[in-house]
Biopython code that builds the backbone (N, CA, C, O; Angstrom):
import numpy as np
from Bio.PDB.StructureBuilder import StructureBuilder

atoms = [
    (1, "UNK", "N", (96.034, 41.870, -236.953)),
    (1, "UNK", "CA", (95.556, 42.687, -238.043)),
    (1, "UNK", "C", (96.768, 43.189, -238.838)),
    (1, "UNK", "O", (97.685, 43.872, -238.384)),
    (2, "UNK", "N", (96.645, 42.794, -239.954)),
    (2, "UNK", "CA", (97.544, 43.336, -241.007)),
    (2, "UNK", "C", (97.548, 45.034, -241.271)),
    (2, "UNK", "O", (96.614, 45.799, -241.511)),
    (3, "UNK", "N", (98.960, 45.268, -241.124)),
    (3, "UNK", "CA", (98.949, 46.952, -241.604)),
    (3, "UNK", "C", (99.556, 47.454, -242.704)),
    (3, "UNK", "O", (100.733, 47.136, -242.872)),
    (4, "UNK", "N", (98.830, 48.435, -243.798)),
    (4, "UNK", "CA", (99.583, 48.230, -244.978)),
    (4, "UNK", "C", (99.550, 49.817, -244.952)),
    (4, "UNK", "O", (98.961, 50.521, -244.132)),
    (5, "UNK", "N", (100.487, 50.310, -246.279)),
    (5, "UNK", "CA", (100.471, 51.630, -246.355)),
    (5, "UNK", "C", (100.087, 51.992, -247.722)),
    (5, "UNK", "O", (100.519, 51.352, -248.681)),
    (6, "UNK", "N", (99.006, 53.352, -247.903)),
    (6, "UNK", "CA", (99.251, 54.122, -248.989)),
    (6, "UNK", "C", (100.820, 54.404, -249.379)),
    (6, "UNK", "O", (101.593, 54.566, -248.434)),
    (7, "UNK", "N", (101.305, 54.469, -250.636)),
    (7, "UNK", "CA", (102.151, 55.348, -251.579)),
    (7, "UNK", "C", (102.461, 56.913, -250.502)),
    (7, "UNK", "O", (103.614, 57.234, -250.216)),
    (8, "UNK", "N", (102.011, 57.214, -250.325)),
    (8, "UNK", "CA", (101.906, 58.661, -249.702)),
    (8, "UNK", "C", (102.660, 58.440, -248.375)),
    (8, "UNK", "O", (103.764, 58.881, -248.052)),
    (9, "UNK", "N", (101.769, 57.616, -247.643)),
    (9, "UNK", "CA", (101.789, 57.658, -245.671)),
    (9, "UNK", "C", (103.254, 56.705, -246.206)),
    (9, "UNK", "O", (104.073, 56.949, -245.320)),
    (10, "UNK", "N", (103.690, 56.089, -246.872)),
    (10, "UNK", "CA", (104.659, 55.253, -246.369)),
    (10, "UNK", "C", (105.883, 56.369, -246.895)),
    (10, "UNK", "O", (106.900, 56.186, -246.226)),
    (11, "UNK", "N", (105.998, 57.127, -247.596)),
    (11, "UNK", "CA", (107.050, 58.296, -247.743)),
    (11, "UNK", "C", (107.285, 58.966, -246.566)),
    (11, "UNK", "O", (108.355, 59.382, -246.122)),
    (12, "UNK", "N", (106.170, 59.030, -246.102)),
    (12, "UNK", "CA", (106.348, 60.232, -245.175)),
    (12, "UNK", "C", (106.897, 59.319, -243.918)),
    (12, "UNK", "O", (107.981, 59.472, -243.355)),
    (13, "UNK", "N", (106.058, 58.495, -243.661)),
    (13, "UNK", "CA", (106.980, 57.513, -242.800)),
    (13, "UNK", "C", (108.316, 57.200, -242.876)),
    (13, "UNK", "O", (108.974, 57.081, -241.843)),
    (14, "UNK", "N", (108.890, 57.023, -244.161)),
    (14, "UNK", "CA", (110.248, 56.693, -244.971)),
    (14, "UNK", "C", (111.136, 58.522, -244.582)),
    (14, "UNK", "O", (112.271, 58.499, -244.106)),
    (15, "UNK", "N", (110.625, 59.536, -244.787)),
    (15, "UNK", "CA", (110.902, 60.605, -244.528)),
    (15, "UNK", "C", (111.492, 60.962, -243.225)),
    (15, "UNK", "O", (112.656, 61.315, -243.033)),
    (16, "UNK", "N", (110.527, 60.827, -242.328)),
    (16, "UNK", "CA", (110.289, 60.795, -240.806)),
    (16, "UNK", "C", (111.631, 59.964, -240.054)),
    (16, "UNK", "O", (112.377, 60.439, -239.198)),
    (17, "UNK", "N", (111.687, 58.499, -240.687)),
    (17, "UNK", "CA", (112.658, 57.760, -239.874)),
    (17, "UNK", "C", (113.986, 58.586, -240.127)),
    (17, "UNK", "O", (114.563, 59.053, -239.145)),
    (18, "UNK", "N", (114.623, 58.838, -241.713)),
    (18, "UNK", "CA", (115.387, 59.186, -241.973)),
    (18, "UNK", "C", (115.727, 60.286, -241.519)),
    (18, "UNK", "O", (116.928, 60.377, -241.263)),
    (19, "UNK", "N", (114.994, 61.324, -241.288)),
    (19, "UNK", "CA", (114.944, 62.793, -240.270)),
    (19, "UNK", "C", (115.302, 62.284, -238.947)),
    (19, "UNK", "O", (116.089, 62.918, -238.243)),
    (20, "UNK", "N", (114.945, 61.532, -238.682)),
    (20, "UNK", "CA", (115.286, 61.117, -237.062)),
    (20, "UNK", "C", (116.663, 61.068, -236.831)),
    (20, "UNK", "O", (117.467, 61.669, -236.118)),
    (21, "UNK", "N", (116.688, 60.070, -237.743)),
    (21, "UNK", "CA", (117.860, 59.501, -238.197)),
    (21, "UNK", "C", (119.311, 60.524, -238.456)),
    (21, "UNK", "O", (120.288, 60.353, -237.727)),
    (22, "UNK", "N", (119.324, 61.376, -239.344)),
    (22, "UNK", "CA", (119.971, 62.462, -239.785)),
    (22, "UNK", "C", (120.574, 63.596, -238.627)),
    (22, "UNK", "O", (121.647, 64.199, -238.651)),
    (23, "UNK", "N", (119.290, 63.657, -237.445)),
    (23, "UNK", "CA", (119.401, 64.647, -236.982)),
    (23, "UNK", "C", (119.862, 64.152, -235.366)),
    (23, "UNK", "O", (120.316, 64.912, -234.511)),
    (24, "UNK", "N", (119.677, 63.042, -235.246)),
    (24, "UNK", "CA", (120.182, 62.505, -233.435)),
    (24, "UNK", "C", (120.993, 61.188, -233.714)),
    (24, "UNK", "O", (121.137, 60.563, -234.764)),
    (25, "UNK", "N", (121.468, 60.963, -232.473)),
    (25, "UNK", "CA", (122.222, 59.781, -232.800)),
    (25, "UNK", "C", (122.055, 58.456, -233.885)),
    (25, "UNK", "O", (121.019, 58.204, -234.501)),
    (26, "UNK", "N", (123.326, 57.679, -233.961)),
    (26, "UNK", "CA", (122.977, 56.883, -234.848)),
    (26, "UNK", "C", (121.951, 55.571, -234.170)),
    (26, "UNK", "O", (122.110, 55.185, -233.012)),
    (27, "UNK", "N", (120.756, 54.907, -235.229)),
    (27, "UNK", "CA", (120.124, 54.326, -234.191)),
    (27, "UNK", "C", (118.787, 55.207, -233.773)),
    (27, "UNK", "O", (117.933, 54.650, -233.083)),
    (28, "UNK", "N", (118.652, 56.194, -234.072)),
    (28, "UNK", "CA", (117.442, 56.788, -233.737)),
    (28, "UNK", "C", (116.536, 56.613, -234.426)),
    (28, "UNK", "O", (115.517, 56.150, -233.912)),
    (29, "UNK", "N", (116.554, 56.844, -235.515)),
    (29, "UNK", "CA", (115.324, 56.786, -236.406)),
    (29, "UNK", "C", (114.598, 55.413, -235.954)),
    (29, "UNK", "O", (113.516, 55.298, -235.378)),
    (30, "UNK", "N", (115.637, 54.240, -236.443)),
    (30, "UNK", "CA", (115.249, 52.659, -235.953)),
    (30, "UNK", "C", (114.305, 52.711, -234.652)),
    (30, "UNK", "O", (113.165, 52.248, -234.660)),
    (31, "UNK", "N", (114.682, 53.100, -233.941)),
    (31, "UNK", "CA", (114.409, 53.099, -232.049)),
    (31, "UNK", "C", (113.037, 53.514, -232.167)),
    (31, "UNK", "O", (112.118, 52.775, -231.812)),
    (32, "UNK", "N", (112.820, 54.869, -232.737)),
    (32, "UNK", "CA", (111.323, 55.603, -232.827)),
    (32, "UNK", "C", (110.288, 55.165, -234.024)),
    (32, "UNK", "O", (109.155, 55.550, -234.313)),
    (33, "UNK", "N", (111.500, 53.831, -234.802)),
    (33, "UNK", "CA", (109.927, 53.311, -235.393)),
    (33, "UNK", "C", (109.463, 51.947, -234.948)),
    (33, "UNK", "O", (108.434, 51.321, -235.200)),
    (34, "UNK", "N", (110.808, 51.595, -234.015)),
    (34, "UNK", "CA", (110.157, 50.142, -233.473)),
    (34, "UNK", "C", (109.025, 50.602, -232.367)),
    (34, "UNK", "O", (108.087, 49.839, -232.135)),
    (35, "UNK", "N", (109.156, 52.104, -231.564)),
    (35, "UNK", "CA", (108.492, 52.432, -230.893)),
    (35, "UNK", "C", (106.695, 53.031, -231.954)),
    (35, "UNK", "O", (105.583, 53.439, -231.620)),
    (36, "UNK", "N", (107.257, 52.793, -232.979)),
    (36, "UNK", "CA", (106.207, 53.402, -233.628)),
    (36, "UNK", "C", (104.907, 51.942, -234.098)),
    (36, "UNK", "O", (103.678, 51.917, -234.026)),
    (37, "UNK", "N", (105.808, 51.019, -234.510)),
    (37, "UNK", "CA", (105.233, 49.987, -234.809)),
    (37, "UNK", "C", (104.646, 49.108, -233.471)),
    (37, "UNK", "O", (103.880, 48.174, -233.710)),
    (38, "UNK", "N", (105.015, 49.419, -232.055)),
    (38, "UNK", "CA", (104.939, 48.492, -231.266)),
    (38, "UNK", "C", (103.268, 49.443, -230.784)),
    (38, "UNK", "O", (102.371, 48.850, -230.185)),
    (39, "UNK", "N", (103.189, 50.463, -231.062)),
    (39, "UNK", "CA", (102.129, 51.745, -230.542)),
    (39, "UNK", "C", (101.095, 50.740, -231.577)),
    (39, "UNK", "O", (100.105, 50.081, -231.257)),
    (40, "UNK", "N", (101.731, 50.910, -232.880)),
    (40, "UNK", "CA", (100.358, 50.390, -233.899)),
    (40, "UNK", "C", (99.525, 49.431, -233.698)),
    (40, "UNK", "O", (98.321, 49.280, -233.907)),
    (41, "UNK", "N", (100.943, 48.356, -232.945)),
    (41, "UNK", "CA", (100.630, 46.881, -232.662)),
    (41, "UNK", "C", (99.377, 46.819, -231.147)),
    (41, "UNK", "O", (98.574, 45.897, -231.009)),
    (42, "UNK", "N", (99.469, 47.714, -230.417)),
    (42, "UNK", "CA", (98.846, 47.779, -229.260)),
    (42, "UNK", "C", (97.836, 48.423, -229.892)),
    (42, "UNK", "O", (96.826, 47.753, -229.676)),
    (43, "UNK", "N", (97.643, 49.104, -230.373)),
    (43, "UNK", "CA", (95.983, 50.398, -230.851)),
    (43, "UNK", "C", (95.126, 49.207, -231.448)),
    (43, "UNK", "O", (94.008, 48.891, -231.042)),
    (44, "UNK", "N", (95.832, 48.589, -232.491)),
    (44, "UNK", "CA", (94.968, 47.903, -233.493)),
    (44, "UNK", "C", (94.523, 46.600, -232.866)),
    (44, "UNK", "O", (93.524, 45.962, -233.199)),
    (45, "UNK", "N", (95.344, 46.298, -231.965)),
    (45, "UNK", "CA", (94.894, 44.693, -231.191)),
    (45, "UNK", "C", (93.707, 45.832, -230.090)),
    (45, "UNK", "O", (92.662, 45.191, -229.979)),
    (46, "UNK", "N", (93.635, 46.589, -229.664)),
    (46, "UNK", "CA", (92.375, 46.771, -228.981)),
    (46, "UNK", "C", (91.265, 46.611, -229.202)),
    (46, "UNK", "O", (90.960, 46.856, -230.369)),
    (47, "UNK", "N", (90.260, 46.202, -228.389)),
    (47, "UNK", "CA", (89.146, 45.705, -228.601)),
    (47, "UNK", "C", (87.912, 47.198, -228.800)),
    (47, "UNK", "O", (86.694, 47.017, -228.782)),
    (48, "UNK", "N", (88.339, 48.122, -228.916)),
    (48, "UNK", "CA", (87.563, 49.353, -228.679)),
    (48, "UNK", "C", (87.926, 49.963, -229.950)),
    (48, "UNK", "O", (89.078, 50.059, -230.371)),
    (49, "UNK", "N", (86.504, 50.510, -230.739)),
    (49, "UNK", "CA", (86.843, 50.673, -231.925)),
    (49, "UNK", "C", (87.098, 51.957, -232.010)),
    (49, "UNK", "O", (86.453, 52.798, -231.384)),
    (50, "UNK", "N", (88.295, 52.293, -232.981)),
    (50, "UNK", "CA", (89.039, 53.929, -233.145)),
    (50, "UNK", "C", (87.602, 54.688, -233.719)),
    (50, "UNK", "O", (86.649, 54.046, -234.162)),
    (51, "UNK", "N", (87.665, 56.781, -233.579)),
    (51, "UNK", "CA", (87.263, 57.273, -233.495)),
    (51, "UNK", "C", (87.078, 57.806, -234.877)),
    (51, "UNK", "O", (88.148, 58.323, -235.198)),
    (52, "UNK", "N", (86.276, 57.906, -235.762)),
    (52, "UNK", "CA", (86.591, 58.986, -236.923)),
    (52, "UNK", "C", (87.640, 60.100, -236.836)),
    (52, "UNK", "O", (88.493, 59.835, -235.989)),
    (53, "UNK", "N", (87.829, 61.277, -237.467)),
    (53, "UNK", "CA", (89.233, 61.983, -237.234)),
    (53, "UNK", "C", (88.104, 63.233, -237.171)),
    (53, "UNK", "O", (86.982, 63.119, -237.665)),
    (54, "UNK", "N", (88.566, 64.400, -236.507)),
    (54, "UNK", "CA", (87.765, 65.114, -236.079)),
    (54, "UNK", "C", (88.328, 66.341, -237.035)),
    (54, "UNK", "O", (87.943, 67.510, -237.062)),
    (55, "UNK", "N", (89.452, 65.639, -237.877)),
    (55, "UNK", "CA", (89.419, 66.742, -239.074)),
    (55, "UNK", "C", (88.302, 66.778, -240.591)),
    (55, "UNK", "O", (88.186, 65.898, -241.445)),
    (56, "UNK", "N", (87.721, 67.886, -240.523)),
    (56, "UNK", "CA", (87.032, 67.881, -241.612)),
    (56, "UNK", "C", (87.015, 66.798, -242.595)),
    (56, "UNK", "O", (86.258, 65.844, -242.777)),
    (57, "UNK", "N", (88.170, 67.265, -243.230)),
    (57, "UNK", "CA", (88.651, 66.217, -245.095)),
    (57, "UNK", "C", (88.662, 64.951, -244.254)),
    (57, "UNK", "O", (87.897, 64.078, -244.663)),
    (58, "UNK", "N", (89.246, 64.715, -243.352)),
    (58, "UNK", "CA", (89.700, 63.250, -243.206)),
    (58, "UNK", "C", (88.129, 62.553, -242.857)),
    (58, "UNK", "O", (87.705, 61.466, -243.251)),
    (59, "UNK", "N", (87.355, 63.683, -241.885)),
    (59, "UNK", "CA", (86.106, 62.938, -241.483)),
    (59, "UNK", "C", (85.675, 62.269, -242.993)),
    (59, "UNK", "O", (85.612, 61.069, -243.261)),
    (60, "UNK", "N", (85.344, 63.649, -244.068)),
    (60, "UNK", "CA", (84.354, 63.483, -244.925)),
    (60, "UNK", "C", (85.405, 61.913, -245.604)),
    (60, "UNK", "O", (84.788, 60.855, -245.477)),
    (61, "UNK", "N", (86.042, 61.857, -245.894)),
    (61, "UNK", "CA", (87.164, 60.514, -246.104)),
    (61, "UNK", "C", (86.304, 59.306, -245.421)),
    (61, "UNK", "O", (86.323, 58.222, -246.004)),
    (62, "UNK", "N", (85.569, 59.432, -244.248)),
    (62, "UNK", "CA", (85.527, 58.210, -243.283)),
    (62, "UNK", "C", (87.042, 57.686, -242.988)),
    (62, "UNK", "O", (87.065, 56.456, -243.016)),
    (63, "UNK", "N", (88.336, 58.275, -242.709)),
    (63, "UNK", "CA", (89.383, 57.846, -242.129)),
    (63, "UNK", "C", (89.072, 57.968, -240.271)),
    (63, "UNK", "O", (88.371, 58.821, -239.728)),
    (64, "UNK", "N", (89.554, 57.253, -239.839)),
    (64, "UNK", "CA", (89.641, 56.970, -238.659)),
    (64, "UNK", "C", (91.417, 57.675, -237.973)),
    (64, "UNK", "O", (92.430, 57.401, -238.617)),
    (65, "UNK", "N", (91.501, 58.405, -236.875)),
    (65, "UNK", "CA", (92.748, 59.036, -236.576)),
    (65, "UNK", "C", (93.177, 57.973, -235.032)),
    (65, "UNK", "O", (92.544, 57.379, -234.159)),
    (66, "UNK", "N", (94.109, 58.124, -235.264)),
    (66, "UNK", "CA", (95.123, 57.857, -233.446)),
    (66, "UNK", "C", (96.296, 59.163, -234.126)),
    (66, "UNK", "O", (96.614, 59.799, -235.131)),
    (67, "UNK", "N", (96.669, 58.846, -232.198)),
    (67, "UNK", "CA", (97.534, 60.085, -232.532)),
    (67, "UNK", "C", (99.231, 59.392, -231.711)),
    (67, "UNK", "O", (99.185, 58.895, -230.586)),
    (68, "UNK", "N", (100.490, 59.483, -232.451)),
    (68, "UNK", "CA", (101.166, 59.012, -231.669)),
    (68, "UNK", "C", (102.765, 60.063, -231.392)),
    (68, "UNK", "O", (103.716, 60.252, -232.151)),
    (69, "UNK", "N", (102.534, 60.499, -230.184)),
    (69, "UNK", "CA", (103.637, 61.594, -230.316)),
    (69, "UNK", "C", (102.783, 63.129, -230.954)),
    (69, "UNK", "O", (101.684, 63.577, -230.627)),
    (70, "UNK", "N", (103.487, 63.498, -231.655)),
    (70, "UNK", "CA", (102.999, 64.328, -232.030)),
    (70, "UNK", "C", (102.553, 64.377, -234.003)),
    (70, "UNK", "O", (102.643, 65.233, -234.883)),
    (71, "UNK", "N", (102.150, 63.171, -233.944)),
    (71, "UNK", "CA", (101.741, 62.691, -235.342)),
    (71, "UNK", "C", (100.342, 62.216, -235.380)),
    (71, "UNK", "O", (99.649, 61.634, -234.545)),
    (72, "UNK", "N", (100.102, 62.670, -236.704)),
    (72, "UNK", "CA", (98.107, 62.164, -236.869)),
    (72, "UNK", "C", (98.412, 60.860, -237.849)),
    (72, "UNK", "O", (99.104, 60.765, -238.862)),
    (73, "UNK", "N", (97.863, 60.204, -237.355)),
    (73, "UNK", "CA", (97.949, 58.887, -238.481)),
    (73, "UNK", "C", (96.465, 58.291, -238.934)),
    (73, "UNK", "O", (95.895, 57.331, -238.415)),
    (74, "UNK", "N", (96.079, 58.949, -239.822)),
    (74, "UNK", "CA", (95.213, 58.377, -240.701)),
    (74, "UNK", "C", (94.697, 57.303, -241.393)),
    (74, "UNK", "O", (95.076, 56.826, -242.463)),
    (75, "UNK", "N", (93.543, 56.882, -240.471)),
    (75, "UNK", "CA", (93.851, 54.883, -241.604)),
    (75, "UNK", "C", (92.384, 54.391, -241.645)),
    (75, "UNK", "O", (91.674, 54.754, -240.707)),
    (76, "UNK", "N", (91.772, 53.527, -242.713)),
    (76, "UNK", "CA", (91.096, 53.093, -242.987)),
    (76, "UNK", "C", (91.186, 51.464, -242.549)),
    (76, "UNK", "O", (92.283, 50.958, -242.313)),
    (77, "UNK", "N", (89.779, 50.596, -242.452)),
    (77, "UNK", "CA", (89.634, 49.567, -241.848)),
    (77, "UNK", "C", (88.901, 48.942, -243.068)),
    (77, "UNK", "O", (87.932, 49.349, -243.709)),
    (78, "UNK", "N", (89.685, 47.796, -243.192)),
    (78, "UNK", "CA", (88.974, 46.719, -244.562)),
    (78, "UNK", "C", (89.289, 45.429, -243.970)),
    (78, "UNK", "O", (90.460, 45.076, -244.110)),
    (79, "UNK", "N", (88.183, 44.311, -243.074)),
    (79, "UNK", "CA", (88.304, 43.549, -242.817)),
    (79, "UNK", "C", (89.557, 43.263, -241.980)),
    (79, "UNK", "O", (89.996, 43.878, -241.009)),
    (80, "UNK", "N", (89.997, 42.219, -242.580)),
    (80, "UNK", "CA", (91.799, 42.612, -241.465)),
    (80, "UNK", "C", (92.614, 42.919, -241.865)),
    (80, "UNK", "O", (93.641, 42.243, -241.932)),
    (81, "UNK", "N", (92.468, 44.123, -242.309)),
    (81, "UNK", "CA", (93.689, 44.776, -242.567)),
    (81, "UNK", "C", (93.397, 46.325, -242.531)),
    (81, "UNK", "O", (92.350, 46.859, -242.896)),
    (82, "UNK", "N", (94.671, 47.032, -241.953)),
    (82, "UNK", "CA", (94.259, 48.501, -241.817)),
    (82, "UNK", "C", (95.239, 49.282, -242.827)),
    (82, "UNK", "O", (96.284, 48.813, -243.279)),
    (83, "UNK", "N", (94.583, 50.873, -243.165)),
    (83, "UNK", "CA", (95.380, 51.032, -244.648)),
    (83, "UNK", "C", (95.736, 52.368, -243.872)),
    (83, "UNK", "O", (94.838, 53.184, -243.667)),
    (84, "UNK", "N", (96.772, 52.558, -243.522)),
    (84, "UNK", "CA", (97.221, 54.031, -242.845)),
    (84, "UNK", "C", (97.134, 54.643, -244.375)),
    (84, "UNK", "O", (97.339, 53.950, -245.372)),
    (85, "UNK", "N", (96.795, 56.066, -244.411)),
    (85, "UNK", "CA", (96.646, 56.519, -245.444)),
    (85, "UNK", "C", (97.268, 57.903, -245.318)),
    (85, "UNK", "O", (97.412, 58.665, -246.274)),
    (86, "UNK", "N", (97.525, 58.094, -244.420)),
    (86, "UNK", "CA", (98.236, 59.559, -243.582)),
    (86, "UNK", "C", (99.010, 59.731, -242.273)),
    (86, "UNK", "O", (98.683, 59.353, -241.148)),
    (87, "UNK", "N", (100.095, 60.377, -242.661)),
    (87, "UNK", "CA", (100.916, 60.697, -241.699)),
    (87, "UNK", "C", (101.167, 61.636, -241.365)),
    (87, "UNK", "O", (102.168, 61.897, -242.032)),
    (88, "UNK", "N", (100.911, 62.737, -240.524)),
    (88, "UNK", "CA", (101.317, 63.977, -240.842)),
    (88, "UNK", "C", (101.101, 64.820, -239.447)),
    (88, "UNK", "O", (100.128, 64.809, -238.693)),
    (89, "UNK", "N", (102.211, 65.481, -239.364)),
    (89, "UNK", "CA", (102.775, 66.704, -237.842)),
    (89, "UNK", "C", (101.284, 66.647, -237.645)),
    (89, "UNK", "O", (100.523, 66.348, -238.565)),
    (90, "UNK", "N", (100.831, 66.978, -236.266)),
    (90, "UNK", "CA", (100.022, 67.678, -236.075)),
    (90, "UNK", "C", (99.550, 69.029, -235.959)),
    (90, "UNK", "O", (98.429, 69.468, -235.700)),
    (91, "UNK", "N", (101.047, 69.802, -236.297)),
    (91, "UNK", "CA", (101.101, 71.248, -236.583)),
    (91, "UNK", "C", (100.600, 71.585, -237.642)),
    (91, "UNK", "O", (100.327, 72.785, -237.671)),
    (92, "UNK", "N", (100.195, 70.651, -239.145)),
    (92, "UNK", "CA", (100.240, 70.312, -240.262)),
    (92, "UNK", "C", (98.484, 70.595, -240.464)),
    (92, "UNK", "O", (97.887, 71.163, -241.378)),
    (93, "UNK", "N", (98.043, 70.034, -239.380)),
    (93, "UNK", "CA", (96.478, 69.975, -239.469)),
    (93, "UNK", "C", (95.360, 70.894, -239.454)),
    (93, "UNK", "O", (94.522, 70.519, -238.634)),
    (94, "UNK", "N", (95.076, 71.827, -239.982)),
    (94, "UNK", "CA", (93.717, 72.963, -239.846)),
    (94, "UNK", "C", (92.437, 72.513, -240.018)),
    (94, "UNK", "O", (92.225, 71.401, -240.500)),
    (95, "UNK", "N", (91.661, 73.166, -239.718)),
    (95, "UNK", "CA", (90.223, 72.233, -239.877)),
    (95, "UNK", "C", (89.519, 74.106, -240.971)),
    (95, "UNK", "O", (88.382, 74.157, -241.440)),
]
sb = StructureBuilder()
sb.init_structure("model")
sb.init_model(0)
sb.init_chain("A")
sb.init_seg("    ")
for serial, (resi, resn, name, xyz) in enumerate(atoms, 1):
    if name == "N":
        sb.init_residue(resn, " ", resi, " ")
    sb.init_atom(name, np.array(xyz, "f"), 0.0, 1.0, " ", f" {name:<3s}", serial, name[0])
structure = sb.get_structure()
């Protein structure tokens, strides 16, 4: 399954590595997104279909959530391909 990004989720993603990056060794950011992409690669090859998001906006959205670390990742399902549409702390989230 193909994974693509909103304008939005891919900043924040772009954000995120570079924070990693900035703030721990060199090599970090890289490390926690191959670990990030290899999480995606396992969720989306499962045969068990993801949950709506049990946040309000995102429900009324019909976005679907996983959670990896301490991140909500928001994504929509169009045939084969999935559209992360959100990235964001989970400290970030109120209902």
């Amino acid at each position: 399954m193909q994974v693509n990004y909103t304008l939005n989720a891919f900043v924040s993603l772009t954000e995120l590595v570079n924070f990693i990056e900035g703030t721990n060794t060199l090599g970090a950011g890289i490390r926690w997104l191959d670990k990030y992409e290899l999480f995606l690669q396992k969720t989306f090859q499962a045969k068990r279909k993801p949950k709506l998001c049990h946040n309000r906006t995102f429900n009324k959205l019909n976005l679907y959530c996983i959670y990896f670390n301490d991140w909500v990742i928001a994504f929509s399902i169009h045939e084969e391909t999935v559209l992360i549409e959100a990235i964001l702390h989970k400290s970030r989230i109120a209902d």
